[in-house]
C-alpha positions in Angstrom: -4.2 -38.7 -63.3 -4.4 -34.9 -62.4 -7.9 -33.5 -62.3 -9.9 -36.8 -63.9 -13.3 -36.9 -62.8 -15.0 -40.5 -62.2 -18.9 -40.4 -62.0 -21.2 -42.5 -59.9 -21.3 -46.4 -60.8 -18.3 -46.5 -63.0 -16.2 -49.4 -64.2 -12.9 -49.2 -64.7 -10.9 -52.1 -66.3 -7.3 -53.6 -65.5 -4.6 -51.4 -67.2 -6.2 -48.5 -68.3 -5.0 -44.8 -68.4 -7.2 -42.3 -67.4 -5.8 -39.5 -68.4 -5.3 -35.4 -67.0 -8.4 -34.1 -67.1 -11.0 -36.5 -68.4 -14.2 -36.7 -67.3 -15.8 -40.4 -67.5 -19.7 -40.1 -66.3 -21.7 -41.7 -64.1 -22.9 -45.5 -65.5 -19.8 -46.3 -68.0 -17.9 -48.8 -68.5 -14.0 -48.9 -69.6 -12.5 -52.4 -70.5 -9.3 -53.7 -70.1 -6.5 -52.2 -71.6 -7.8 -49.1 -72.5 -6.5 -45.1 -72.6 -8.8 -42.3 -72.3 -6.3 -39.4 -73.5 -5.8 -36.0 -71.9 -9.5 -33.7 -71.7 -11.5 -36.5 -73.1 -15.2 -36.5 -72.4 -17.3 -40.1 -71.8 -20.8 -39.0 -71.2 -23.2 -41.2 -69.0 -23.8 -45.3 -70.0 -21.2 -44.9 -72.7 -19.4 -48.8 -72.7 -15.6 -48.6 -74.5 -14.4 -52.1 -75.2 -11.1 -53.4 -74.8 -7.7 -52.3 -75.7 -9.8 -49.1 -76.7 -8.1 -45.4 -77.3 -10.3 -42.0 -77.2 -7.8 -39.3 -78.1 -7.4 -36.4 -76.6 -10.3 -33.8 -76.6 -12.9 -36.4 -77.4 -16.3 -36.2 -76.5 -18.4 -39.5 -76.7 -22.5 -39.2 -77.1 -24.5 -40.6 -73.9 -25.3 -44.3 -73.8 -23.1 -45.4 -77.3 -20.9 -48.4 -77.7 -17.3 -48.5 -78.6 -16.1 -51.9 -79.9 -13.1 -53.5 -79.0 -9.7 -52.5 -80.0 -11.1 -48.8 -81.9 -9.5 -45.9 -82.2 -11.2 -42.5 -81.5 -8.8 -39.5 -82.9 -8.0 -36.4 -81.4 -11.1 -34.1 -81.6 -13.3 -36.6 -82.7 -17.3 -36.5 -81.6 -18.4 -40.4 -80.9 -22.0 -40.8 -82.1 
């Protein structure tokens, strides 16, 4: 989408959304199925599993794992 910035050595799964202005950094991983909502923020290694959703505003810690099938709300910091 508009203004989504994709860093070095990322991995995009099939059927994902990437949405307006997210940022997913250099060395993560997005499995299948997934939407990264509108101004979300993956920091470098981060891996999000499949079938995933990171709400809009989110900002993820470097290098964490997100399971399968989880559900990060609007807002929410991913530690």
């Amino acid at each position: 989408m508009h203004d989504v910035i994709v860093g070095a050595g990322v991995k995009i799964g099939d059927n994902c959304i990437i949405n307006t202005k997210s940022i997913v950094e250099h060395g993560s991983s997005i499995g299948n199925h997934c939407h990264i909502s509108t101004n979300a923020v993956i920091n470098g290694d981060v891996v999000v599993g499949n079938g995933s959703f990171i709400g809009s505003g989110a900002i993820s810690k470097e290098g964490v794992r997100i399971g399968d099938n989880c559900f990060a709300k609007a807002g929410s910091v991913i530690k």
